[in-house]
C-alpha positions as CSV (number, residue, x, y, z in Angstrom):
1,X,42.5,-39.0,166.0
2,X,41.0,-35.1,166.8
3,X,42.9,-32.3,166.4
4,X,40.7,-30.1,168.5
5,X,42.6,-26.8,167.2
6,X,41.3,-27.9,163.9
7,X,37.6,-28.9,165.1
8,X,37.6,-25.0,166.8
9,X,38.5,-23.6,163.1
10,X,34.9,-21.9,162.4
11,X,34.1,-21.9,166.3
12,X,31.5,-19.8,166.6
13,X,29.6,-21.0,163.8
14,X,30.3,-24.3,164.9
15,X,28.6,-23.2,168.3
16,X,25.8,-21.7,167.4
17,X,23.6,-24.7,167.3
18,X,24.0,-25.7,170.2
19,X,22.9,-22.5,171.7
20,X,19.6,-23.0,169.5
21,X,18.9,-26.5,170.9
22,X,20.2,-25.4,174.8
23,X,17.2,-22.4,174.9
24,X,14.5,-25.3,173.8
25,X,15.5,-27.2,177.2
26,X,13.1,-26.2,180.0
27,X,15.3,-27.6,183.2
28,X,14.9,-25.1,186.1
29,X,16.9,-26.5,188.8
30,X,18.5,-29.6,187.6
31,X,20.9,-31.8,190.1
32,X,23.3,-33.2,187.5
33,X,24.0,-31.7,183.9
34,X,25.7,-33.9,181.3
35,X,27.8,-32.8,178.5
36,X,28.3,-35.9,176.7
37,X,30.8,-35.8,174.5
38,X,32.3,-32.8,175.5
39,X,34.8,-32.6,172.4
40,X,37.4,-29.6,173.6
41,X,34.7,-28.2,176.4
42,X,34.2,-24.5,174.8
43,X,31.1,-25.1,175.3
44,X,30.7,-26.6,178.9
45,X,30.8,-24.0,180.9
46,X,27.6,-22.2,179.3
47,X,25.8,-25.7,180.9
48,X,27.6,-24.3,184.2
49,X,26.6,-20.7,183.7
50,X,22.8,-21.4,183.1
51,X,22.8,-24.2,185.8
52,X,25.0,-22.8,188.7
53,X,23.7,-24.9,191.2
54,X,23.8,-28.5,189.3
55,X,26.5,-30.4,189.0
56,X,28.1,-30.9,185.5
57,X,29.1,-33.5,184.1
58,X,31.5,-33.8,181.0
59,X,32.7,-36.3,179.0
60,X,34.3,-37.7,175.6
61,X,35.7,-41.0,174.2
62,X,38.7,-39.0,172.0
63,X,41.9,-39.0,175.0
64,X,43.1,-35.4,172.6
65,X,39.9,-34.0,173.8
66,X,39.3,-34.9,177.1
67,X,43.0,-33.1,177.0
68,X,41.9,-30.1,175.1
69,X,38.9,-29.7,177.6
70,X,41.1,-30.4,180.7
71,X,43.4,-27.7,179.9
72,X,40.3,-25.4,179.1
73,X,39.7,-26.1,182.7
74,X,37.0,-28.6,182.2
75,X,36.8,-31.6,184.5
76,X,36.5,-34.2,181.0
77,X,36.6,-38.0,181.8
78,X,37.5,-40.6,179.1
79,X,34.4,-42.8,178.8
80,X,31.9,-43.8,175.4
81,X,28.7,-42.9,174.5
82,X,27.8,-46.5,173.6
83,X,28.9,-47.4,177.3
84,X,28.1,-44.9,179.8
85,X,24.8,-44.9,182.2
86,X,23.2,-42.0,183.3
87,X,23.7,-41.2,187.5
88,X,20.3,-41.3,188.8
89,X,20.1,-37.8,189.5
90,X,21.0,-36.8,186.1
91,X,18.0,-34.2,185.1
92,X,19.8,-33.1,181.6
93,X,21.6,-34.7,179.3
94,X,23.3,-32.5,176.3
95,X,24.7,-34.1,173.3
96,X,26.0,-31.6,170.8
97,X,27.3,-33.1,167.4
98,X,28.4,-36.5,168.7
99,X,25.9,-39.0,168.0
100,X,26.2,-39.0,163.5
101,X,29.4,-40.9,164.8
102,X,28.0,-43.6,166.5
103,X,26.0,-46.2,164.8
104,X,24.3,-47.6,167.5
105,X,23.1,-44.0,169.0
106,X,19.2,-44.8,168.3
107,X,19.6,-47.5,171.3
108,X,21.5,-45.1,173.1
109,X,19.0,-42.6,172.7
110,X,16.2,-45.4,173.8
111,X,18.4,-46.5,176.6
112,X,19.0,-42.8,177.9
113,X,15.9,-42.0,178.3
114,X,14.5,-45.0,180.2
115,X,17.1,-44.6,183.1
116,X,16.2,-40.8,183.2
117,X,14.1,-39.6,185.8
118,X,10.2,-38.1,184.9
119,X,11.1,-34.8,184.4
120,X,14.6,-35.1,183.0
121,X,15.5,-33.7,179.7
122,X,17.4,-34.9,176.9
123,X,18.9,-32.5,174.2
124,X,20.3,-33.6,171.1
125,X,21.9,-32.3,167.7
126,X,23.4,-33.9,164.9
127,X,24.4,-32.5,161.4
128,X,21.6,-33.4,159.0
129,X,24.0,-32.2,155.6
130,X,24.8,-36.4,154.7
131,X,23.3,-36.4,151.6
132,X,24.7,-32.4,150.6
133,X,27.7,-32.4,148.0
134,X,30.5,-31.7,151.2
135,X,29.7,-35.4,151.8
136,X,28.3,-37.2,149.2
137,X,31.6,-35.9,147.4
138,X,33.7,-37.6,150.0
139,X,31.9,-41.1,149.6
140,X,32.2,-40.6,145.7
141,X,35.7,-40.0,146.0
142,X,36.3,-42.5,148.4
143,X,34.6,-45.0,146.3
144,X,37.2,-44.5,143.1
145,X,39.5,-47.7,142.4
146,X,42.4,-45.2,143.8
147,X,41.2,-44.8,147.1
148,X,39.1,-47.9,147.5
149,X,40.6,-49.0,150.7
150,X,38.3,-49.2,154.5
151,X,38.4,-45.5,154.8
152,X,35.5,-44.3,157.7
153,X,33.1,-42.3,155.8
154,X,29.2,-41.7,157.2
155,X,26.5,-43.1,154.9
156,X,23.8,-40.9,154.3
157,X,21.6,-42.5,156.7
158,X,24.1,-42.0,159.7
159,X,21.3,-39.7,161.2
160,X,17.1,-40.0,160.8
161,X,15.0,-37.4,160.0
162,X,13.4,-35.2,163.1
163,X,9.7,-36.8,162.8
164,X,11.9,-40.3,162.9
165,X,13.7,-39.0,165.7
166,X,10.4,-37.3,167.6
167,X,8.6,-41.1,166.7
168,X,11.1,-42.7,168.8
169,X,11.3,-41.1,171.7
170,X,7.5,-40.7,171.8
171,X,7.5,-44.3,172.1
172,X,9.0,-44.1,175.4
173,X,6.9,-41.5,176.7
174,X,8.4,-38.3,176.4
175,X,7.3,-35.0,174.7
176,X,9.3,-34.5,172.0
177,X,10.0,-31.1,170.5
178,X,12.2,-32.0,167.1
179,X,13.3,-29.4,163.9
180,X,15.9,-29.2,162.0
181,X,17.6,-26.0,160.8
182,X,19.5,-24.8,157.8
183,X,22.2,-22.2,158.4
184,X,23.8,-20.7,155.3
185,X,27.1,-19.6,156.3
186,X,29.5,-17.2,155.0
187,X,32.9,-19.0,154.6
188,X,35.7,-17.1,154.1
189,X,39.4,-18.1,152.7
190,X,40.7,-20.8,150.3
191,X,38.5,-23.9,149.9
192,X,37.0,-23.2,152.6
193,X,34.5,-25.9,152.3
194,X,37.1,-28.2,152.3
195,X,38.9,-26.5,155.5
196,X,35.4,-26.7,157.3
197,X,35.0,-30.7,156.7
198,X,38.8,-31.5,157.7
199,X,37.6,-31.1,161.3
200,X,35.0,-33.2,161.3
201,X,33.9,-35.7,158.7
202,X,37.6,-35.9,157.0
203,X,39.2,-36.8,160.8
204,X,38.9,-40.6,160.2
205,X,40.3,-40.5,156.4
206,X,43.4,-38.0,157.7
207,X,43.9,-40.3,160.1
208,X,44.0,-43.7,158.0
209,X,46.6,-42.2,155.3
210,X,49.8,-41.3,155.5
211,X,50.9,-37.8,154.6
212,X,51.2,-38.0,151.5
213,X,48.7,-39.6,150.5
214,X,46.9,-37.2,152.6
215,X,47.6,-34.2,150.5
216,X,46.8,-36.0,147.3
217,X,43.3,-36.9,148.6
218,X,43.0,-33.1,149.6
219,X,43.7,-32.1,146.4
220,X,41.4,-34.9,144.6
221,X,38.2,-33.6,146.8
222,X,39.4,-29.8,146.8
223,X,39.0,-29.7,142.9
224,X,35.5,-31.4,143.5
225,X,34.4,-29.1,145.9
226,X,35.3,-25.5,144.2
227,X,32.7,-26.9,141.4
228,X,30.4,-27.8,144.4
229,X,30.7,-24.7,146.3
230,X,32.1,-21.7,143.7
231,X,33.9,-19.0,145.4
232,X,32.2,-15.4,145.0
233,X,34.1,-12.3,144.0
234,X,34.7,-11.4,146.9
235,X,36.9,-14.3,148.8
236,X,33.7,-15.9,150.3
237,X,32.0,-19.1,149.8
238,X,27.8,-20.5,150.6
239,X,27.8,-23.3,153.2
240,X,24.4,-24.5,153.6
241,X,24.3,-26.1,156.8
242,X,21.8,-28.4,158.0
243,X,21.1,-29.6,161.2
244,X,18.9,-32.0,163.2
245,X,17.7,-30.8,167.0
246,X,15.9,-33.1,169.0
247,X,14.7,-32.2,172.6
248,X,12.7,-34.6,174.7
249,X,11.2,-34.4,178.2
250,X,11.1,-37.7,179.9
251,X,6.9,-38.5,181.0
């Protein structure tokens, strides 16, 4: 389950990749805008604000937030990434930290892009940190006799490299503009490493234990990341944070 209060901890670091990846999309006058998978829509409305005339589109597969967005005054729907077709006048299609979760998303990238008008645009970002200690530290964990249960954890393969990523989509005729960027953030407060991950990769282990067990496997990974990420003298911590951007114009 999301907690979308806890996914907004660190918001506007959180949000400013997918500023980054929005100004590399070069739709004038689009028809239909697509935020999909919308999370808490914070961010929708900037797809409103620099599109005023198209009609946008928002949606997630988590019901807390399609909630979360709804009350932000969002119009979310409930639908999957895996599942959902494109309207054929859909001339941008946004997807801002979704796919890493979805195994599959290479087809759904493939299969975007062939209903998509010529023209249309395709915008994409994923976290590209799966082999960095805040998650190979989770697998190791995870992996321990103690804890060696079906808890969801991402490989480090859940997401391809850019040129990977750029190859693809080629393939189907687009041009493809692909980077990837490391932001080294300031964190500030108690593990704050640890507080960062619990709203994202650390959502489907919460949600698989009970509370109690919970806090112990806090504590076990805590310890492991202080050594990992060392708090500086003054209160704050280095997050080197990766990401993969991926924007394609359909041929």
């Amino acid at each position: 389950m999301w907690d979308p209060a806890k996914y907004l901890d660190y918001q506007d670091e959180r949000a400013r990749p997918f500023y980054d990846l929005l100004a590399r999309v070069g739709a004038t006058s689009p028809r239909r805008v697509v935020d999909a998978g919308c999370g808490p829509g914070n961010l929708t409305p900037e797809l409103g604000r620099r599109w005023p005339d198209a009609v946008v589109e928002a949606f997630d597969s988590s019901p807390d937030m399609v909630e979360a967005a709804r009350a932000n005054g969002v119009s979310a729907e409930l639908r999957d990434v895996t599942s959902w077709e494109p309207p054929a006048d859909t001339d941008v299609i946004v997807t801002n930290a979704v796919l890493q979760w979805v195994p599959t998303h290479r087809d759904v990238l493939t299969r975007w892009v062939d209903a998509l008008p010529s023209g249309a645009w395709l915008a994409m970002q994923v976290p590209g940190n799966f082999r960095a200690p805040s998650h190979a530290l989770v697998r190791k964990l995870v992996a321990t006799s103690r804890w060696s249960r079906s808890l969801d954890v991402r490989d480090e393969n859940a997401v391809s490299e850019p040129q990977e990523y750029a190859e693809l989509l080629a393939s189907r005729g687009c041009a493809v503009d692909a980077w990837e960027t490391t932001y080294v953030q300031r964190l500030t407060g108690e593990d704050a490493v640890l507080e960062w991950i619990t709203g994202t990769v650390l959502r489907p282990i919460k949600a698989a234990l009970d509370e109690a067990e919970w806090e112990r496997f806090r504590y076990e990974l805590g310890s492991l990341l202080r050594d990992a990420y060392p708090q500086n003298a003054d209160g704050t911590t280095w997050f080197p944070f990766r990401r993969v951007f991926v924007v394609a114009r359909v041929g």
